[in-house]
Each structure stands twice: as structure tokens, then as C-alpha cells.
N, C-alpha and C positions, 0 to 999 in steps of 0.2 A: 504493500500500500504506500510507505514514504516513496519507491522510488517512483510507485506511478506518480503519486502528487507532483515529486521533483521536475520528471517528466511535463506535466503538462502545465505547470508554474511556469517553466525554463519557454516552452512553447507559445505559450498563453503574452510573455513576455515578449520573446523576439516578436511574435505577428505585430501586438497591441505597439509597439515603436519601431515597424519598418518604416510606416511613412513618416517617421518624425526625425528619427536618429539613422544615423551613418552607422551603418553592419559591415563589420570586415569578414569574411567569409575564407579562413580555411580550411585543408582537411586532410585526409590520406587516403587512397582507397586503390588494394593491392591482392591481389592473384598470386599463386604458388600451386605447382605441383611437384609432392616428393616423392622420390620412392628410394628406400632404404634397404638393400640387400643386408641377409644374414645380421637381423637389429638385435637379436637375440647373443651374436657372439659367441655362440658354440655350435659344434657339426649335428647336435643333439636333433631330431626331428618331433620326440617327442619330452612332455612336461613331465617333470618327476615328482612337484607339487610345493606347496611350501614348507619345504623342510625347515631347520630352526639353520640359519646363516647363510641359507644357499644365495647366492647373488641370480640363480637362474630367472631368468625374463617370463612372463606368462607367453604359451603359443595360441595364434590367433589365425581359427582358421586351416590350422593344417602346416601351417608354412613361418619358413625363418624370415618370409621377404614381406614388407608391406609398402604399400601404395595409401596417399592421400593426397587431395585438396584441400585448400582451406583458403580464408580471405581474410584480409584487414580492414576494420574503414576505421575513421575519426571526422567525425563533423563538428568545427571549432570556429563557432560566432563569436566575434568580438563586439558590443554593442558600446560603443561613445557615449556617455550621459550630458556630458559636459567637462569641463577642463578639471574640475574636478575630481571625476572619477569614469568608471569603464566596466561594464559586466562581461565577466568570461566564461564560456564554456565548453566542456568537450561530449557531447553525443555517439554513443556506437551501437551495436545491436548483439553484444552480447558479452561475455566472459573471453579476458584474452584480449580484446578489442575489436572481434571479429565471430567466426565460427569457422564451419567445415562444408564445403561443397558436397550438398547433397545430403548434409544431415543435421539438425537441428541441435545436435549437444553442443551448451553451453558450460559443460562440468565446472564448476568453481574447484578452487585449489583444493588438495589433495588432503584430506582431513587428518591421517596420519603423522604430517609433520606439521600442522600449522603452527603447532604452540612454540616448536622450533623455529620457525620465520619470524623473530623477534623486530625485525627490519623492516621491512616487508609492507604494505599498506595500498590492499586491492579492493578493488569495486567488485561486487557478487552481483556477475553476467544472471539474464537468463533470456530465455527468446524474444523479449520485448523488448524495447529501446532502452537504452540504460542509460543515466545521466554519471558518469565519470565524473566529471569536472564541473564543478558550478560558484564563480566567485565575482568578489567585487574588489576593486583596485580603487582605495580613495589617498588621491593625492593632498600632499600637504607640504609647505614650508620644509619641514622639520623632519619631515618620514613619510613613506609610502605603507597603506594600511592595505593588507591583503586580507577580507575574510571568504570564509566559506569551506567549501572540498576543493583545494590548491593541490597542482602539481608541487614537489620539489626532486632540487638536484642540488650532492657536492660531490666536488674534488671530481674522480674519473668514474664517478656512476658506481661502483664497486660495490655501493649498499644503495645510497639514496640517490634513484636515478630517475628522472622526471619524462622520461621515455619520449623523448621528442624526435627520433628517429624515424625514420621511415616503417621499418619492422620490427620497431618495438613493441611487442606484445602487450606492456605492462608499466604501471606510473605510478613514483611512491607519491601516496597521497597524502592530507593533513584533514580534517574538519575542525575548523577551528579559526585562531587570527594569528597572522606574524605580521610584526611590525620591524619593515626594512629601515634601518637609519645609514647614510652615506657620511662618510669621514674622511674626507677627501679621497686617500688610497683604501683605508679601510671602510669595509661593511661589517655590521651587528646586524642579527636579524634573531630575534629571539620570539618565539611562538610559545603558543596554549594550545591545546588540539584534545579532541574526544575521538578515538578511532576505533573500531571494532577489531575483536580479537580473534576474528574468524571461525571456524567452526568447530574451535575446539573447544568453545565455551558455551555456554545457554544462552536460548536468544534472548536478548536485553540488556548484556554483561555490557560494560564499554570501559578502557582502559583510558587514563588520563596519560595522555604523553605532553611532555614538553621542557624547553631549553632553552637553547640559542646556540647560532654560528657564527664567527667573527672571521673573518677575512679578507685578507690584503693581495690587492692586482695592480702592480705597475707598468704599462708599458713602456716604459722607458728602461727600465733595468729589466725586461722581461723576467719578472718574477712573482709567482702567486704563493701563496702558502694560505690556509684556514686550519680551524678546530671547529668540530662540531663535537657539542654536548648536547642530550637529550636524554629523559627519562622516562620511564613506563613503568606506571603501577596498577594494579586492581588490588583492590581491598576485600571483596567477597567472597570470606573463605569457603561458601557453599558452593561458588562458582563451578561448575563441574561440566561431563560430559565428556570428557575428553578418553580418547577411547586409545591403549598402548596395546603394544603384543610382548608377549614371552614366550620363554618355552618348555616345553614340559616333555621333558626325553626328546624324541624326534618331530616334535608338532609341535607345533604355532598356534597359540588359541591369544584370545583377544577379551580384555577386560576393560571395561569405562571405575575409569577413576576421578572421584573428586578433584580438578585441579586446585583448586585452595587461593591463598592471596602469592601475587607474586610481584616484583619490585626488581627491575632489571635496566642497567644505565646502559651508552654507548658514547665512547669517547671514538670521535670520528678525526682521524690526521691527514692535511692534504699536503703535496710540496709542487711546485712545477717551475723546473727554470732552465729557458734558454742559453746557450752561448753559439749565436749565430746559427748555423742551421743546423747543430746538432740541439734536443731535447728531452730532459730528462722528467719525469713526473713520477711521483709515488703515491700510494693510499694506504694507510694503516687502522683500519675500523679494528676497535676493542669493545668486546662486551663483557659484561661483571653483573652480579645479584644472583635474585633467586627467581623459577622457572615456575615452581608448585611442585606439586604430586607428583611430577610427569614417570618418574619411577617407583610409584607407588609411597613416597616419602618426600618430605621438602629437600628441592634438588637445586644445587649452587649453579649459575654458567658462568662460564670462562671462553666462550669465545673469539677469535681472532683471525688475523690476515692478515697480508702483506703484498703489496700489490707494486710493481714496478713495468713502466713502460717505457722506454726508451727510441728516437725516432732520430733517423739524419736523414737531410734532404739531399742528397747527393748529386741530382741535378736538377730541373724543371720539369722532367720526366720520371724519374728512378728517387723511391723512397725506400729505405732497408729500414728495421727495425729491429727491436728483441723487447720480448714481454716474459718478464718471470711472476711469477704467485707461490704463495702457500698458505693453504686454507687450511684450518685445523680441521680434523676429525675428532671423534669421539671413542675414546678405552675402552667402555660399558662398564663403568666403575659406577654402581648407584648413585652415588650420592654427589655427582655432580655429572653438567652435560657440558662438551669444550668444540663440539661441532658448529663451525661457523658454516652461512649459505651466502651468499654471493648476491645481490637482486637479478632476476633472469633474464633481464635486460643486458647484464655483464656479462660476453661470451668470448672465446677466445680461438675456438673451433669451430668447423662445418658440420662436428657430428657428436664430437666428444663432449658431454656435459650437454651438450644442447638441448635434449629433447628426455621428457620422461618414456623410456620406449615400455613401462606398463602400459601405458594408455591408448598404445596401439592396439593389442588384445583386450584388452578392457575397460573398455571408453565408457564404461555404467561408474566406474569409481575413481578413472585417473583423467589427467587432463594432457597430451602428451607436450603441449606448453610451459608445464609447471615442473621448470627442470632447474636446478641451482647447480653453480661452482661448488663442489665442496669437498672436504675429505679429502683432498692434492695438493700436490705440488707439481707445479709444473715449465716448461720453460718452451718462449715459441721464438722462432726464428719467419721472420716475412720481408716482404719485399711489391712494392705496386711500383704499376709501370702508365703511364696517364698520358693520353690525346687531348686533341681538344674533344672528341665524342667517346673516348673508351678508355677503361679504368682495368687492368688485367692486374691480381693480387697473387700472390703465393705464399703459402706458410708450411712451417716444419712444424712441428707440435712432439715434445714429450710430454708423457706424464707418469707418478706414482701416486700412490697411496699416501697420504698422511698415519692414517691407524689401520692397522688391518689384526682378524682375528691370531691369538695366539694358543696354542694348543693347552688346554689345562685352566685357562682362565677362564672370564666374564668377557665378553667381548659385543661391539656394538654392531650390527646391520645397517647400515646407513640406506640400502637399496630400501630397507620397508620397515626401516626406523624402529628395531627391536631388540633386545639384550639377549644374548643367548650364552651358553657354555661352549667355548669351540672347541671340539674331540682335535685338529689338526692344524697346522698354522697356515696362514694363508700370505701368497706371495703379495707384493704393493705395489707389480707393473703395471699400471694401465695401457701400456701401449704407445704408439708412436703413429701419431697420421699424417698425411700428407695432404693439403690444401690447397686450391686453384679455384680463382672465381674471375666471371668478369662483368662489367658493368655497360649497357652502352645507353649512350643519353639520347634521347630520338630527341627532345628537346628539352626547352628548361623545364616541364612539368613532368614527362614519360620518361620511364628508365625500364630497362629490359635487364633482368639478372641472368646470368646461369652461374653455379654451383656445384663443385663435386668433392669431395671427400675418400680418400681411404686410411681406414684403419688398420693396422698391427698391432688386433687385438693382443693386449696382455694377460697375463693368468690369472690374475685378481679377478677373472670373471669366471674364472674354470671353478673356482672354489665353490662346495657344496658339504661340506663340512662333516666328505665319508670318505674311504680311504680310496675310494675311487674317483676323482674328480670328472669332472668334465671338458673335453676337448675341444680349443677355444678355437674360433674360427674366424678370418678375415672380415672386417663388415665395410661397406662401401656406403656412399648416396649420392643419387643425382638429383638436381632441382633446379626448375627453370619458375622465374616469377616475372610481373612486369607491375609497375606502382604507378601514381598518378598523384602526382600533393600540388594542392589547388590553396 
């Protein structure tokens, strides 16, 4: 019901001041077909079930290969009030920002890890027009007043990234007010905000977050650096619903537990600085406090990351790069969680980390958009090559494991967010892919993608936590799209 209302407020608005006020009209609206050889990453044909640690993929259909469509829109009216102030918005048709060609699921995120997405701050799609974004921009002297459901972004998108990409699925949002103040080279922006805690609380829970971020941009000494700080508490310890799995011998059974009060900060570090046309930038998101129940007791988090991007412009044509990370994973030590996620906006690969491929076989509970960085380290070597109409990329990509299980402990599943015993240890290669994409611009509004990916699959997915493993196999994917931003 609020987001009809929001809906037809947001509508009722633009009509009732087209003939009065100046409407800036942008948007996105983009096309993909993929198809993903061997998504599963083993020669297996058939499912061996949820055993307790197995990394194994659901099969879908019969087959290791899947095929989809899917689309993107965003419709984003700017409405003028006066020099005073501006109403903003972002309209789409569903979860994601988008759906699927030919099929109506809008799954919201993936309910197993929400209470883990501490970061994190999505609009709940479903097949009706959904209002994302609905805010007001009042200017003043002294500070710009942003209220409502606002995007935000800092530093390299890493956690809070405001998804203003072309294929960005995904926007961390605020409800609420920040108040931007300008200081010459420095900005303050400290916010209040009510946000939902997604579905791993009862409907009505709402979590108090808020902060502020301070940050300095000169372009004279090309040099940015910020801090962001922000908080998030819920106070109702009955707050519950939130549904974990364990394991009991060989099986995976699923229990809802009370999440309880939790109380969880992020201390966010950005750096970026020039010297001529080489570029360096880093991100350091820290997380601290308490999670709830999530492990059946009050549970500490400790998560973190570290994020470096590096870029030389080597000529007017030829860009090289190097991008390193390490996102922590999680021990399965009860009594605290130290798994950091990435926003899924933050990608580094064509294939690896990208996509949740549960949600290929079972699109009733996963979303296969709702995929995070996490539990790696990893390191990428790239390289684009630029016309004036075509953009040809290449990228090397390793990656390992940050935690993986160890034979005789407690150990965490990150694949389906679960503590088990691991009988074996498990290796931490994920593999090595090889990347190529190209871009061409039919004009300033149309771009034509293609995309391909192969992976060297690693053993870390062989793992199924019996003294027979499973035999990992090569995975690929092609993908042609074309966008339109108006």
C-alpha cells in the first residue's frame, strides 16, 4: 500500500506541474542476453542435495548451461520548483531495476543473508511500478537540504554506491534528511535516515541509521580523500524472523530465530591521488558491533576490506590498470561474524562474483542479481583500448579464498550462509578468468555491448565436505546487450 501511494503521489505530482514547471527527463533502458556454460563449475550432471558445506550449485532443468534475458529501465524526473528547491525521482518496474524477459519475477534479495548486508539499502521490486527514489533538494545560503528516499555514493562505490551506471542493478538508498554543507575544498554531509532491514526482520521493524561524511576534493593538487561514519541500531529485542541453517550430521535443516537488538557502526576510508597520468585510489570500509541472534546467541561483527585501484593512461588510446581487494570471510566461530559483502554494484569480473548462479535453478527463492564481493582476495590485471566509436577492454583476474573450511572445526558456508562441522579441508583457489569486452557507441545515447568470460575454475568449488569431492569444470559466458540513457 505505501509504495502504491508513493506511486501515484510521485504521478499525481509530475502531471498536476507539467504545465507549470520545467521537467528534466532522464533514464536508462537496456536489453541483455546471457548465456552461461557449465554455471554450476563441476563435470557433475547430476545434484547431490544440500549436504552440510557443499559449495554444489542447484541443477536447473537437466543441464550445467543456462540461458537468460533480462532488462533494465530507470525513469528519473527532475521537477524545478523554483531556485529554491527541485523534486527528484527514480521510477522502475520492479526488483533489481528491471526484471526478466519473458517472466514476471521480481524476487527481492535473498533472505538468507540479509541480516549480513549490513551496507546494503534496496527498494522491495515487485511487478508494479516501484518508486526507488523520491526526494527534494532545498537550497540555501549555508547548505543544501536533501530529504526523502536519496541515492548515495562514497569513495569507489565499494559499499555505498549510488548506482548511477548504466547496469547498475542496485542504489544504496537513505529515507531520511542529509544536510550537504560546502567548505571550500571540504564537504560535511551528515544524515538521519529510517531504513528497512529487509526481510530478515518482521514487517514494521525499521532500523535508525545515521552519521556523516566529510571530505576533501582539490583539483589543483589532484587529491580527494573522505571518512565516512554511520550507525545502525534496532532496539527490539523481539524483532525476529530471521531464518539460519545448520547442520545436523549430513543435513541442513533451517531454524527462525529471534534476531534480538543489534547496534553495528561503519567507519568508511576513501584516498585518490593523481600524479599526472598515473592514478592511484583506495577504499577501506570497516564494520564493528553486534549482528543479534544470527547464530542462535548475540553475535559481534568484524567486518572489512580493502580495496585498491590503480590506472595509467599510457596514451589517448591504451589504458592499463591493476585492481587488488581482500574481503574478509567468515571462520564459523559462533560468537562472532567477520564476513564482509561488497554492494553489487562493485564488480571486478564478467563472471566471477557476479551473478548468484542459485537463482538460475531456482528463481522461486534467489535472485540471480543478488551476488556480492566477498570471502576473497583477489588481484586483476586490465587494459582498454578506445576510438572515437569503440571501447575494447581486457582483464586477467585471480582469485582465492579469504576463509575456507578446515577439517575438525566449525566452519562457515558463505555459498548458503551456514555453520557446519567440516569432516575435510577445503582448498581457497577460486580460479583464474580471462576477460574481453567491447563497447561500441552508435551514438551519444545507444551503446551496443558484447561480453565474454572464461573461467579456470578453482577447487574451492569441488568441495562437498566427503572424501570424494567433486570434479571442477571450466565455466564460460557470452552476453550481448544494447542501452539507451535518455
Amino acid at each position: 500500500m505505501f509504495k502504491n501511494s508513493l506511486v501515484i503521489v510521485s504521478l499525481l505530482l509530475i502531471c498536476s506541474t507539467s504545465f507549470a514547471l520545467p521537467i528534466d527527463w532522464h533514464g536508462v533502458l537496456g536489453f541483455d542476453t546471457t548465456m552461461i556454460d557449465s554455471y554450476r563449475r563441476i563435470e557433475s550432471q547430476t545434484f547431490a542435495g544440500n549436504t552440510a558445506g557443499t559449495q554444489e550449485i542447484e541443477l536447473g532443468n537437466g543441464t550445467n548451461n543456462a540461458n537468460f534475458q533480462s532488462y533494465i529501465f530507470r525513469l528519473q524526473p527532475n521537477i524545478v520548483i523554483n531556485d529554491s528547491a527541485t523534486v527528484k525521482a527514480e521510477l522502475s518496474s520492479g526488483y533489481a531495476r528491471g526484471g526478466f524477459v519473458g517472466d514476471n519475477s521480481t524476487l527481492s534479495q535473498q533472505s538468507g543473508v540479509a541480516n549480513q548486508l549490513y551496507p546494503l539499502n534496496f527498494s522491495q521490486g515487485n511487478d508494479e511500478l516501484v518508486v526507488n527514489q523520491l526526494y527534494a533538494e532545498l537550497y540555501s545560503d549555508t547548505a543544501t537540504y536533501v530529504i526523502g528516499r536519496q541515492p548515495q555514493h562514497f569513495g569507489l562505490g565499494a559499499v555505498v554506491d549510488s548506482g548511477e551506471d548504466t547496469w547498475d542493478r542496485f542504489s544504496y538508498l537513505r529515507d531520511g534528511i542529509t544536510v550537504k554543507i560546502k567548505l571550500g575544498n571540504f564537504k560535511l554531509e551528515p544524515f538521519w535516515t529510517r531504513v528497512s532491514r529487509g526481510s530478515s526482520l518482521t514487517k514494521g521493524t525499521r532500523v535508525k541509521d545515521y552519521g556523516a561524511s566529510l571530505s576533501y576534493d582539490s583539483v589543483e593538487r589532484d587529491l580527494s580523500f573522505g571518512i565516512l561514519y554511520s550507525k545502525k541500531q534496532t532496539t527490539n529485542a523481539s524483532a525476529g524472523g530471521y531464518t539460519t541453517t545448520v547442520d545436523s550430521g549430513n543435513s541442513v535443516t533451517s531454524q527462525v530465530t529471534s534476531l534480538g537488538p543489534t547496534d553495528v557502526k561503519m567507519t568508511d576510508l576513501y584516498l585518490r591521488k593523481s600524479f599526472g597520468d598515473f592514478t592511484i585510489a583506495a577504499e577501506v570500509p570497516i564494520l564493528s558491533g553486534e549482528i543479534g541472534n544470527v547464530f542462535g546467541s548475540a553475535t559481534s561483527y568484524k567486518g572489512q576490506a580493502i580495496i585498491i585501484e590503480a590506472d595509467y593512461d599510457f596514451s589517448n588510446s591504451w589504458d592499463l590498470g591493476v585492481n587488488f581487494g581482500k574481503v574478509n570471510g567468515d571462520d564459523g566461530a559462533d560468537n562472532s561474524f567477520d564476513a564482509m559483502y561488497l554492494n553489487p554494484n562493485y564488480q571486478v569480473a564478467n563472471l566471477l562474483f557476479r551473478y548468484n548462479l542459485r537463482g538460475i535453478a531456482d528463481n522461486a527463492n534467489y535472485n540471480v542479481f543478488d551476488s556480492y564481493i566477498n570471502n576473497a582476495t583477489y588481484l586483476k590485471l586490465h587494459a582498454k583500448y578506445s576510438t572515437e566509436k569503440w571501447r575494447w577492454n581486457m582483464g586477467l583476474i585471480y582469485a582465492k579464498a579469504d576463509e575456507v573450511a578446515i577439517a575438525g572445526t566449525r566452519s562457515y558456508n558463505h555459498l548458503r550462509n551456514e555453520t557446519f562441522t567440516a569432516n575435510f579441508d577445503q582448498s581457497d583457489d577460486l580460479g583464474i578468468e580471462i576477460d574481453s569486452s567491447f563497447e561500441y557507441l552508435w551514438n551519444a545515447e545507444i551503446t551496443v555491448e558484447g561480453q565474454v568470460g572464461y573461467l579456470l575454475a578453482g577447487d574451492y568449488f569441488a568441495f562437498n565436505n566427503t572424501a570424494t569431492e567433486n570434479v571442477v569444470n571450466d565455466s564460460y559466458i557470452l552476453q550481448l546487450r544494447t542501452s539507451i540513457r535518455f
